[in-house]
C-alpha positions as CSV (number, residue, x, y, z in Angstrom):
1,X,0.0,0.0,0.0
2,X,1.1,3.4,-1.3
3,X,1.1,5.9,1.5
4,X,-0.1,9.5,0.6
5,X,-0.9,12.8,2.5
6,X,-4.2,11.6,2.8
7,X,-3.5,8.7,4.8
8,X,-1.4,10.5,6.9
9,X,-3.6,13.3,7.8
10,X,-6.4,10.6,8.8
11,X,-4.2,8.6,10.7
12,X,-3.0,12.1,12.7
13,X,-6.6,12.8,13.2
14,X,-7.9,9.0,14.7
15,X,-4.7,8.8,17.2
16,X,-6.9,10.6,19.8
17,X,-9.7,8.8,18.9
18,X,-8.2,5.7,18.9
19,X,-7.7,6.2,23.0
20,X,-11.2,5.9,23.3
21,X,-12.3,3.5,20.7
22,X,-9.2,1.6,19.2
23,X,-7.8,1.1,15.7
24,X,-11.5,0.9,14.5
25,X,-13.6,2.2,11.8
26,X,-15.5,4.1,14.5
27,X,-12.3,5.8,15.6
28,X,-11.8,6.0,11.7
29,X,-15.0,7.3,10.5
30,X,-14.8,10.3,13.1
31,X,-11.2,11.2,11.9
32,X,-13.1,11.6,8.3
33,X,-15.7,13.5,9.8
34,X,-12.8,16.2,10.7
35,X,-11.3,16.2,7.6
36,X,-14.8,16.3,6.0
37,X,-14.4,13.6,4.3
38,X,-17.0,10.9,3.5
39,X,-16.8,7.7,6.0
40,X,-16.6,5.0,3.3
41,X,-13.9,7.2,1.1
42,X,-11.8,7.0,4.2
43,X,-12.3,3.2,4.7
44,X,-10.8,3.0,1.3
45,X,-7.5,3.9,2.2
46,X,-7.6,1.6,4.8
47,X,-8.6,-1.7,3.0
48,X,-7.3,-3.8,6.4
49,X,-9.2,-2.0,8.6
50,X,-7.2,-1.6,12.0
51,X,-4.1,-3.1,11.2
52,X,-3.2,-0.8,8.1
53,X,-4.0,1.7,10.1
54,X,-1.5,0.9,12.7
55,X,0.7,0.1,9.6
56,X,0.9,3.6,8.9
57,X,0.6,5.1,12.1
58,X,4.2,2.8,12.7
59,X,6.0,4.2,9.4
60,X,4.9,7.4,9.8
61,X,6.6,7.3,13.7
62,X,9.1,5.9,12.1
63,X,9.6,8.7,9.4
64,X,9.2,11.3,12.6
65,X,11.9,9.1,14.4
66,X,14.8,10.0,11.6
67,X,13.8,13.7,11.1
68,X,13.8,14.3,14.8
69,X,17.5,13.6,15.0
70,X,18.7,14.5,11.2
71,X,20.9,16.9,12.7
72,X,22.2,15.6,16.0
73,X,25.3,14.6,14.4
74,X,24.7,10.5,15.7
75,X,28.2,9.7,13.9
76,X,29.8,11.5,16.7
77,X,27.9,9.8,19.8
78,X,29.5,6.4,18.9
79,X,26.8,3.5,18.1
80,X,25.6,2.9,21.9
81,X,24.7,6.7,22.5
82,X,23.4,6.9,18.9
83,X,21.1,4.2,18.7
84,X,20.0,5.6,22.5
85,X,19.5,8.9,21.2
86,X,17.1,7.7,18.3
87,X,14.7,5.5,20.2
88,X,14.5,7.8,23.1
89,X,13.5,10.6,20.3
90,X,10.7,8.0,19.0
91,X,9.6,7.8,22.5
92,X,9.3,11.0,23.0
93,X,7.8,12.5,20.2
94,X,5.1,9.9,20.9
95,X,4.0,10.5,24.5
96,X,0.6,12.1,23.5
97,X,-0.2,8.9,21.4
98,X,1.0,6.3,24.2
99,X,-2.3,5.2,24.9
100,X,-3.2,4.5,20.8
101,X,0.3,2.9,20.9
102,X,-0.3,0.5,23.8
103,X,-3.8,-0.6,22.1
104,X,-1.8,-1.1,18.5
105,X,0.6,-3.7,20.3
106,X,-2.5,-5.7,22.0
107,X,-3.4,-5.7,18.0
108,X,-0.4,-6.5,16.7
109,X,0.4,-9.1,19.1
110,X,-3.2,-11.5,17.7
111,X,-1.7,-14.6,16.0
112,X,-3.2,-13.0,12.6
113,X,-1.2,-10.0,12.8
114,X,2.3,-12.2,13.5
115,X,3.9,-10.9,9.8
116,X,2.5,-7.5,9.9
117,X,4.5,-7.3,13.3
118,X,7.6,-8.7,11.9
119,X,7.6,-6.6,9.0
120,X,6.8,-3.3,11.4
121,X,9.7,-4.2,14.4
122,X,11.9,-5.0,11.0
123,X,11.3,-1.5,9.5
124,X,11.5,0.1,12.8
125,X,15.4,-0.9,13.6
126,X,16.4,-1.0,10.1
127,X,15.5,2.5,10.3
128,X,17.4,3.0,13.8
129,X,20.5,1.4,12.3
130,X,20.7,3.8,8.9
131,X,20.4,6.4,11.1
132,X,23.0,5.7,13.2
133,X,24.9,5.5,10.1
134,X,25.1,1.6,9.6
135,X,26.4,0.3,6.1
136,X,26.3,-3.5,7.2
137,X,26.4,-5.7,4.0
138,X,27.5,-9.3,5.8
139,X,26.2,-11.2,8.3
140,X,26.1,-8.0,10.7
141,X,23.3,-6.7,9.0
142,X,20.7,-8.8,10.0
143,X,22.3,-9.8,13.7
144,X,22.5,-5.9,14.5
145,X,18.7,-5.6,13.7
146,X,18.1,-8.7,15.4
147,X,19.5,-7.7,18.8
148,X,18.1,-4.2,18.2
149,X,14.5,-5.5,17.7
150,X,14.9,-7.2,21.1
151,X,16.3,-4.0,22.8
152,X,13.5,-2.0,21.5
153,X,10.2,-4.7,22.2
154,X,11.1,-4.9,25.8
155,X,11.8,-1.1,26.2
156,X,8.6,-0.4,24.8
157,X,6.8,-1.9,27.1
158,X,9.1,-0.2,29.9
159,X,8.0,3.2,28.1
160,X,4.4,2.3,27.8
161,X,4.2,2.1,32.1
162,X,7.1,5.0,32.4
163,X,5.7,8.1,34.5
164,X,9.1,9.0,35.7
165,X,10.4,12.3,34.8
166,X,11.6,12.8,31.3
167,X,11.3,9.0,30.8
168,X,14.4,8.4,32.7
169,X,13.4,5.0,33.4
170,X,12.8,4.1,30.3
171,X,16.1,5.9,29.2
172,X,17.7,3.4,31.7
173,X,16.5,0.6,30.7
174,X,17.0,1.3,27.3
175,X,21.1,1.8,28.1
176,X,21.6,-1.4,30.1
177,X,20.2,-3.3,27.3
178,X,21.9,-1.6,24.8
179,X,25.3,-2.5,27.3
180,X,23.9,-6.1,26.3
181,X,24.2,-5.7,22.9
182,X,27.3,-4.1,22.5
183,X,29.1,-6.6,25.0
184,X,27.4,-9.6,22.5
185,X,28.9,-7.6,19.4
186,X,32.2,-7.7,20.6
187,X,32.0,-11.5,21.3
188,X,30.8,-12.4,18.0
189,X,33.6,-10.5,16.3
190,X,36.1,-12.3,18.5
191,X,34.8,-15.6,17.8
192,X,34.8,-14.9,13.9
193,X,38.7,-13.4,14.4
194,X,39.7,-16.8,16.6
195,X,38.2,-18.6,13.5
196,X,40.1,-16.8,11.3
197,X,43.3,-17.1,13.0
198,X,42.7,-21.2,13.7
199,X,41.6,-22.3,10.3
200,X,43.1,-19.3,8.2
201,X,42.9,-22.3,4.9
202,X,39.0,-22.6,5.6
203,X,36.2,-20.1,4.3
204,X,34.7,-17.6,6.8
205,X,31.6,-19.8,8.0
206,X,29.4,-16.7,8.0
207,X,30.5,-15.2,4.4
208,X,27.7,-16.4,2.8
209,X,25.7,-14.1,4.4
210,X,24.7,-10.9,2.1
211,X,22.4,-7.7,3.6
212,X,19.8,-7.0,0.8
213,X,20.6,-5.2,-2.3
214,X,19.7,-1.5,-1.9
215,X,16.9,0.0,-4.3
């Protein structure tokens, strides 16, 4: 599904709505009724009902995320503080919508949303990690997004709950994981260097392993 202005402005619209009465067609046909737009015009942008809504509610968070710290300069935080500073923007930025968010993870989390939620958490990372400057094209690519999406499930739920000042404990949380991740970075590079140095005749075991092509 294309997104276009017009999705956006209706998804902007429901989010308080969607406190109230979830990602539904009610919460839907009122953010049409705002926009003076016709009810069934504004289901047609959102053939799957509640999850394309949350869908684009996620990409367009995700689209906020990466302008929010465009010019922060991440390269100069290191990766640790970078990837910090992005999700804590994310959270941020979203604190007026927590309560739509909390009731788009009870969606996402039905057996028959399983892919959309993979493909979401995927985007979501992906989109920390170019930030942050990543150009992974081996094996690292998909374990860096892997840990990530880890990192970034459990502190959401941490944020979701957080009514400390400034989010602090969810900014805590959110930099002893990320301690975890690093530490199991610099394992798995160790591991692959020992392999190297103890079978220098045999083929990296983990070479095979491309990042997608870039469009």
């Amino acid at each position: 599904m294309k997104i276009t202005d017009k999705h956006k402005a209706l998804i902007t619209v429901a989010v308080p709505e969607v406190t109230f009465d979830g990602w539904t067609w009610k919460a839907l046909e009122r953010a049409a009724d705002c926009l003076d737009m016709h009810p069934l015009i504004a289901r047609d942008y959102f053939p799957g009902g509640g999850a394309d809504m949350v869908m684009v509610h996620s990409l367009m968070a995700d689209e906020a995320m990466v302008e929010a710290v465009s010019q922060e300069g991440l390269a100069e935080l290191g990766v640790k503080s970078g990837i910090s500073a992005v999700l804590m923007a994310r959270f941020k930025a979203n604190q007026e919508s927590r309560e739509a968010i909390r009731r788009a993870v009870a969606l996402l989390a039905q057996p028959s949303n399983t892919a959309l939620a993979t493909k979401l958490l995927f985007k979501t990372v992906d989109a920390v990690w170019l930030a942050v400057g990543d150009q992974s094209e081996d094996y690292n690519y998909y374990s860096k997004r892997a840990l990530l999406a880890g990192v970034y499930s459990a502190t959401l739920l941490v944020w979701l709950d957080d009514d400390s000042e400034d989010l602090s404990n969810t900014e805590a949380f959110l930099e002893r994981r990320l301690s975890g991740v690093v530490s199991t970075f610099g394992k798995i590079g160790k591991l692959r260097s020992g392999f190297a140095k103890h079978f220098p005749n045999l083929p990296d075991p983990l070479g095979w392993i491309k990042a997608p092509a870039k469009n």
